[in-house]
C-alpha positions as CSV (number, residue, x, y, z in Angstrom):
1,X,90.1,185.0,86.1
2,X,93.8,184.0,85.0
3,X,94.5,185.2,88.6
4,X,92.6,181.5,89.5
5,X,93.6,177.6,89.5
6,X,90.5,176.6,89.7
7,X,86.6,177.1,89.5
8,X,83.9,175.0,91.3
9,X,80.7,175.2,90.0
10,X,78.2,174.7,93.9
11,X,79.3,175.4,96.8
12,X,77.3,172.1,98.3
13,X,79.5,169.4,100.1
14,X,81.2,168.3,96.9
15,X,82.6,171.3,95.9
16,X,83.5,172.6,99.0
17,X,85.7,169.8,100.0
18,X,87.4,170.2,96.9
19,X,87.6,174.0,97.3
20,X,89.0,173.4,100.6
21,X,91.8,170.4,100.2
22,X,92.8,172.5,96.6
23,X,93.5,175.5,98.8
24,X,95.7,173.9,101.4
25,X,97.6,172.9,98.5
26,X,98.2,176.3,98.2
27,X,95.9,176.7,95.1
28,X,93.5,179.5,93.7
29,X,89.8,178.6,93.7
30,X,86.9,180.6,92.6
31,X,83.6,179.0,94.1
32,X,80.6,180.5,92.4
33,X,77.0,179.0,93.7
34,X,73.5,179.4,91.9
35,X,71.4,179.7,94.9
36,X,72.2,182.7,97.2
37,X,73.5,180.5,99.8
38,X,76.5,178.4,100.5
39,X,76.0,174.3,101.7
40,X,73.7,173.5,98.9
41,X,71.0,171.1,100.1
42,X,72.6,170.5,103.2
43,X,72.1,174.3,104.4
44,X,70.6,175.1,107.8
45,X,69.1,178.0,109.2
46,X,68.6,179.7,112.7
47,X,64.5,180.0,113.2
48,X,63.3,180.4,116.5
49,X,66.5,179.1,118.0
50,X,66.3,175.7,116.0
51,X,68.6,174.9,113.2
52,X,66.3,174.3,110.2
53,X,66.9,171.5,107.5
54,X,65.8,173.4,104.8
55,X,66.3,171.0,102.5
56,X,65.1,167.7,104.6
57,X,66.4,166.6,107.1
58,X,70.3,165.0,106.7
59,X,71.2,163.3,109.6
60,X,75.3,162.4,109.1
61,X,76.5,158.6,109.4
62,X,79.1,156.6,108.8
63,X,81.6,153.8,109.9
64,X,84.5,155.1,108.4
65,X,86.5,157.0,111.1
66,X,88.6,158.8,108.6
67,X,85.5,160.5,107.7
68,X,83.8,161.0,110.5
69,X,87.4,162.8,111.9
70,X,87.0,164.4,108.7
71,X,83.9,166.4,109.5
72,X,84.8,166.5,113.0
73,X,87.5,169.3,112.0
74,X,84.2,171.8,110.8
75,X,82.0,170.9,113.1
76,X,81.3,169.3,117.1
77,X,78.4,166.5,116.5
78,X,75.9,165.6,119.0
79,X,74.6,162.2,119.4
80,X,71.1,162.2,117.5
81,X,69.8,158.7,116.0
82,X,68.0,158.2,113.2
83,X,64.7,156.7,114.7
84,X,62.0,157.5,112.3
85,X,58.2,156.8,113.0
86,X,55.8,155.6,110.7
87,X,51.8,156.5,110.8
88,X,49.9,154.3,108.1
89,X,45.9,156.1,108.6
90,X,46.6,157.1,112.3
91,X,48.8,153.5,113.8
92,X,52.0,154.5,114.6
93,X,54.8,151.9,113.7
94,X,58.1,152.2,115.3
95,X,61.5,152.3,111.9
96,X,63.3,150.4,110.7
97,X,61.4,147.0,110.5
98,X,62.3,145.5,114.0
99,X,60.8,143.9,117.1
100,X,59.0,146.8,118.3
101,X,57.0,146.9,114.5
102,X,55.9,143.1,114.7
103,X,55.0,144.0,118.2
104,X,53.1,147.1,117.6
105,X,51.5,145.0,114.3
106,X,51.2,141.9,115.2
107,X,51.0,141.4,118.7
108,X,54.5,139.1,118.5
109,X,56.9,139.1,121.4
110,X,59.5,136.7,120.3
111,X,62.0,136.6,116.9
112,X,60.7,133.2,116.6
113,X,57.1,134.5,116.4
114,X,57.5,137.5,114.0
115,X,59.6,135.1,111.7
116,X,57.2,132.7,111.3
117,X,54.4,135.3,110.8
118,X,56.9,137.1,107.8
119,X,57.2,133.4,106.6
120,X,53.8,132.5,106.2
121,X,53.1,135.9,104.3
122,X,56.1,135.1,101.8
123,X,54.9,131.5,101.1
124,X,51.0,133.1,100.7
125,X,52.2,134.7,97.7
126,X,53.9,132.0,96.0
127,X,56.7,134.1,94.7
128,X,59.5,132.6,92.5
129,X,62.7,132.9,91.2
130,X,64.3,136.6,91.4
131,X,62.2,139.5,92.7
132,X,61.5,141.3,89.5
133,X,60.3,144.6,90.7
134,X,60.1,146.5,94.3
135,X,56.8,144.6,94.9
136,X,58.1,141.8,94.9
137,X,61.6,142.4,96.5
138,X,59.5,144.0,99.3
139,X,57.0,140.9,100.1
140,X,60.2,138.7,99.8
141,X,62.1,140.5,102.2
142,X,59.0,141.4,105.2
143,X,55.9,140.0,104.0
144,X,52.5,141.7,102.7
145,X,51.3,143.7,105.7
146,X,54.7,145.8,106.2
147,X,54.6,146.1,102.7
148,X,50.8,146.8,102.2
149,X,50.9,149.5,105.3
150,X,54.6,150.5,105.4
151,X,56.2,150.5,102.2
152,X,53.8,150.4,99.1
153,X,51.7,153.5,99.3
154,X,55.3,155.2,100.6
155,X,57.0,154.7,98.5
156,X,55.1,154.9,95.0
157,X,54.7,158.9,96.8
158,X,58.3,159.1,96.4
159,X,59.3,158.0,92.9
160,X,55.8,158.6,91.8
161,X,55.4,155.4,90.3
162,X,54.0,152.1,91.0
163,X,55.6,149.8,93.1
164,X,55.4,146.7,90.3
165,X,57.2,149.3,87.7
166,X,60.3,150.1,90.1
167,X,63.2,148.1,90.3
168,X,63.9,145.6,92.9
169,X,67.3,147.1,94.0
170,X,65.9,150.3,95.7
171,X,64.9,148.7,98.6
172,X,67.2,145.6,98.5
173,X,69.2,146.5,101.5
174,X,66.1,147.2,103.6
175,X,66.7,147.2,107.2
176,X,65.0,144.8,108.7
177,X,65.8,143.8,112.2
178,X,64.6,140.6,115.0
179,X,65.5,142.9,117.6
180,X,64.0,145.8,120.0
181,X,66.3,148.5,117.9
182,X,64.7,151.6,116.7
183,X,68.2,152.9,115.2
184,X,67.9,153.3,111.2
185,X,71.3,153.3,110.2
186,X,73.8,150.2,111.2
187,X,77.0,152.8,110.9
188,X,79.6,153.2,113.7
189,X,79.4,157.1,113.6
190,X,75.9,158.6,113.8
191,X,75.2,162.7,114.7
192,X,74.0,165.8,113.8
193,X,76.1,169.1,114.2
194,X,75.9,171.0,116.9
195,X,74.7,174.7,115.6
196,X,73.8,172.8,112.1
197,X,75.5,172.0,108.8
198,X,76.2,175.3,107.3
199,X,79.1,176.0,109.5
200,X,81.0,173.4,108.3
201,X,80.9,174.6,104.3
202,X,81.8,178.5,105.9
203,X,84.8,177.0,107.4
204,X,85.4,174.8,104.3
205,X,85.3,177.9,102.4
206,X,87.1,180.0,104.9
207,X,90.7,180.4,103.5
208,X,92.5,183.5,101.5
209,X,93.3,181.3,98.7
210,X,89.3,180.6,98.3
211,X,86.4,183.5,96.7
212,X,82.7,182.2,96.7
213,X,80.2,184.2,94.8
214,X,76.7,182.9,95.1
215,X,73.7,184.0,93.1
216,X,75.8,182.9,90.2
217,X,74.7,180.7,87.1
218,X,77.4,179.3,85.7
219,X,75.4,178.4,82.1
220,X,75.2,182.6,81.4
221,X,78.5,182.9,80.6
222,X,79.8,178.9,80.2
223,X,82.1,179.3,77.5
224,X,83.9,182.5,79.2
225,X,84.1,180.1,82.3
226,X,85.8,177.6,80.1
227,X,87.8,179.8,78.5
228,X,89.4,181.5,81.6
229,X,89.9,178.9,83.6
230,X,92.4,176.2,83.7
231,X,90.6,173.4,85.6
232,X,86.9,173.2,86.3
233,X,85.1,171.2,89.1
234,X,81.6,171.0,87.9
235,X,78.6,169.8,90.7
236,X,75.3,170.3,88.7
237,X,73.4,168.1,86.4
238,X,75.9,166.5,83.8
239,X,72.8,166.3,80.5
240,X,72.3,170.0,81.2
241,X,76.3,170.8,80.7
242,X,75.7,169.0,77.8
243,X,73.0,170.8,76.6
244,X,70.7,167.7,76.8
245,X,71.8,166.6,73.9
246,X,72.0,163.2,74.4
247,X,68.2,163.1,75.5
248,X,67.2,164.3,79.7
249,X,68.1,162.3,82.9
250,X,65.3,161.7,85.1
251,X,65.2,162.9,88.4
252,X,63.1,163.2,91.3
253,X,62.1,166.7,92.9
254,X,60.9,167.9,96.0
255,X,58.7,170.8,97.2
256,X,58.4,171.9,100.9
257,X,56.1,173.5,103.2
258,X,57.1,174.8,106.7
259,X,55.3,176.1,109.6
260,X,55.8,178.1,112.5
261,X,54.2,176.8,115.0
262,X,53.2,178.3,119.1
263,X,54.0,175.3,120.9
264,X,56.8,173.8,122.1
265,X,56.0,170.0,120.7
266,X,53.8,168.9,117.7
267,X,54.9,165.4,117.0
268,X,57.3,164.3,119.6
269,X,59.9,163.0,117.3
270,X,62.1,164.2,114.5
271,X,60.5,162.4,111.6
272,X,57.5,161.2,110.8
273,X,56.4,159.2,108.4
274,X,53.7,158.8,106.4
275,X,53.0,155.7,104.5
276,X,49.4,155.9,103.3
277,X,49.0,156.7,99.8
278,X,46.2,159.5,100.0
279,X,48.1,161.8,102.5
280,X,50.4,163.5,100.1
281,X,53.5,164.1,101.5
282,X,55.5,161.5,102.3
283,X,56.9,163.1,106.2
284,X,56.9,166.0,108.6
285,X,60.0,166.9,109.9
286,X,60.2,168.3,113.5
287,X,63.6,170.5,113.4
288,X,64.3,171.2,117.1
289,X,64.4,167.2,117.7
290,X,67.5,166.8,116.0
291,X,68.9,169.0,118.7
292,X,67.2,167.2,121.6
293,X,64.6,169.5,121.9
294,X,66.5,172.7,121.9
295,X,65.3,176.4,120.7
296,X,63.1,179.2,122.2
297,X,60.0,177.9,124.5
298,X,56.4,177.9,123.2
299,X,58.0,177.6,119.4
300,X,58.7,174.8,116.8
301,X,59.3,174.6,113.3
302,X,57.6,171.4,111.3
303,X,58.1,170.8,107.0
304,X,55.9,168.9,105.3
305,X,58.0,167.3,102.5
306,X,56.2,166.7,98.9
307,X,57.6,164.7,96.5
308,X,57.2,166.4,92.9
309,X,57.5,165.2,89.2
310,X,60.8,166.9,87.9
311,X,60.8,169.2,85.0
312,X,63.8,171.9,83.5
313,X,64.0,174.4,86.0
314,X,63.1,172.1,89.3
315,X,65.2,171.7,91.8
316,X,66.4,167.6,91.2
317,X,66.7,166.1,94.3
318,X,66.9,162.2,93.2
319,X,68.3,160.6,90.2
320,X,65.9,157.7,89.1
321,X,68.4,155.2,88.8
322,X,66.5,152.5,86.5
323,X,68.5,151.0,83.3
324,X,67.2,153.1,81.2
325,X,68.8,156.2,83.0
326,X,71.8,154.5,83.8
327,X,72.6,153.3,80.1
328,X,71.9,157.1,79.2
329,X,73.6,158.2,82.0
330,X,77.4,156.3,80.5
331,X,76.8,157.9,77.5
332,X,77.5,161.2,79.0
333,X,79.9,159.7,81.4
334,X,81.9,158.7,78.1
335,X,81.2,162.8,76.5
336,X,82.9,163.8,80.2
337,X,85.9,161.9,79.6
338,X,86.2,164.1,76.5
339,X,86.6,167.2,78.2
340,X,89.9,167.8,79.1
341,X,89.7,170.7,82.0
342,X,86.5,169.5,83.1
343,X,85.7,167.4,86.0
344,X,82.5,166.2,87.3
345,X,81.3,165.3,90.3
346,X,78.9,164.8,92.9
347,X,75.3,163.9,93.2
348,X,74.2,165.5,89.9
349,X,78.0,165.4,88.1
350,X,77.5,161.4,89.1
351,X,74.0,161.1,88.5
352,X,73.8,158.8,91.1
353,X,72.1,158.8,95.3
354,X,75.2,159.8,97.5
355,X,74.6,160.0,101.3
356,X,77.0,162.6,102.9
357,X,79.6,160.6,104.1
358,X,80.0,159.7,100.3
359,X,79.7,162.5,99.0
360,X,82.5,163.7,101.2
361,X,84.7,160.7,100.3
362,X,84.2,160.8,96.6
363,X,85.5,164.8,96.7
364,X,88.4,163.2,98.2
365,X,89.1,160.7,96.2
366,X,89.1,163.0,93.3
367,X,91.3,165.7,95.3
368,X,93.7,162.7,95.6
369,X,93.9,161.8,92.2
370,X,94.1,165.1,90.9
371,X,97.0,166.6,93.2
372,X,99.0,163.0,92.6
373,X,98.6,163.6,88.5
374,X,98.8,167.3,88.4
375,X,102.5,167.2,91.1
376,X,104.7,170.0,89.1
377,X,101.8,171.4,87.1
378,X,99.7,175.0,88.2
């Protein structure tokens, strides 16, 4: 282990980019992984000739060019954008919130009209002051029927709780639009890799100076890890380093279901979402649309995607990023500061929602400020 500079603990996006920038430094990283794959929730697989999300679908955006050239280096992109559908009981309403909505809604052809229409909903409901929890933020951004149809039953699926108990900020930068654009994202750069994601961690990882063991769990031998290595880049949940000993973090899990399917379309578009509260999933995801329809005829692979209560041993997908969590979540940020050869980071290390382009900068960030304060040292 001596032999080594460093050890990441995941090989997801986080670590890898770390892995990689530390060994063009001409470091020594050992990458050991808990799953028995590389990419962590990212990771794609070959079904049928369609690169499966198996983890939901990610669909990469950004508008910083540095980035995007970044990911460029792993990987060619195609030109996929985000236009999700919603079904509400069997309508099907065109995302984000934008012309083709009111239209579809309404009946509205003008900005003017579907303004007016939002307006009148808002001042129905006599809301004052600040929004005080998503309910509100929701009605004072769109109105009650987007939110009744759209949003509500939606999103209390997702975070599994009601709408008047979450916080207004989750959905304060809603995209709402008085325009005919069915694009989700505003960024500059918007794709999805040609021959999917997992590509780019393998050539990440590709390098002399880099081993990757997966099927690894770094808590059955934690101290030895700690002991052996001089620096330790650590992706997982930061209260279960910590032996929950400052109380659990909150998160949000996932479970999904995928089918095999003998025909060559089943929905007609990529995602699919649905924003009635009895159906309980909250989407079906149709892979071979992210690549335009590609993959072998008279086949397609769909996931429904479950959201899931969160207990020790789930997979956590989202951090539930309310006060409470957040206070608790400082208190462990403070115990981290504390450990001298021990770094955290990413979604879990961070406990907080990182989109990849983030995730991908905050790596870097930490590669640059640990080269520039380590220059002499290793």
């Amino acid at each position: 282990m001596s032999k080594y500079d460093y050890l990441v603990v995941g090989a997801g996006l986080f670590g890898s980019v770390f892995a990689h920038e530390a060994a063009l430094k001409g470091k020594r990283v050992k990458v050991i992984e808990k799953r028995d794959h590389i990419a962590g929730n990212i990771y794609t697989k070959k079904i049928d000739g369609i690169q499966v999300h198996q983890y939901g679908a990610h669909i990469f955006h950004t508008s910083d060019k540095q980035i995007w050239d970044y990911v460029n280096q792993f990987a060619e992109f195609n030109r996929y954008t985000n236009s999700p559908v919603a079904n509400y009981k069997g309508s099907m309403y065109n995302l984000p919130f934008n012309m083709n909505t009111f239209s579809e809604l309404w009946g509205v052809r003008t900005p003017a009209e579907a303004q007016a229409k939002i307006q009148a909903q808002k001042d129905s409901v006599h809301l004052s002051g600040q929004p005080k929890n998503l309910e509100e933020q929701a009605i004072s951004l769109i109105g009650t029927d987007i939110y009744e149809k759209l949003i509500k039953g939606y999103t209390e699926k997702q975070w599994g709780q009601k709408a008047t108990d979450l916080p207004a900020f989750i959905i304060r930068r809603l995209p709402v639009r008085y325009t005919y654009d069915n694009n989700y994202f505003n960024d500059t750069y918007q794709g999805i890799p040609i021959g999917g994601y997992t590509q780019i961690v393998e050539k990440m990882l590709d390098h002399p100076e880099i081993d990757v063991q997966t099927g690894v769990d770094f808590f059955a031998n934690k101290d030895e890890y700690l002991a052996n290595y001089p620096r330790v880049i650590f992706t997982g949940m930061i209260d279960q380093y910590f032996n929950y000993q400052l109380g659990e973090l909150e998160y949000r899990s996932l479970r999904f279901e995928s089918e095999e399917l003998d025909i060559d379309n089943y929905q007609g578009n990529a995602v699919i979402n649905y924003t009635d509260a009895e159906t309980p999933y909250t989407r079906i995801i149709e892979h071979k649309h992210f690549e335009f329809g590609k993959g072998d005829e008279g086949k397609t692979i769909i996931t429904r995607e479950y959201p899931a209560d969160w207990k020790r041993g789930d997979e956590p997908y989202y951090p539930v990023n309310n006060s409470h969590n957040n206070s608790l979540y400082k208190k462990y940020a403070k115990l981290a500061k504390m450990e001298d050869n021990v770094m955290f980071g990413g979604r879990l290390g961070q406990y907080r929602y990182y989109d990849m382009h983030q995730v991908i900068h905050a790596a870097l960030t930490l590669v640059q400020s640990e080269f520039a304060s380590n220059v002499g040292k290793g």
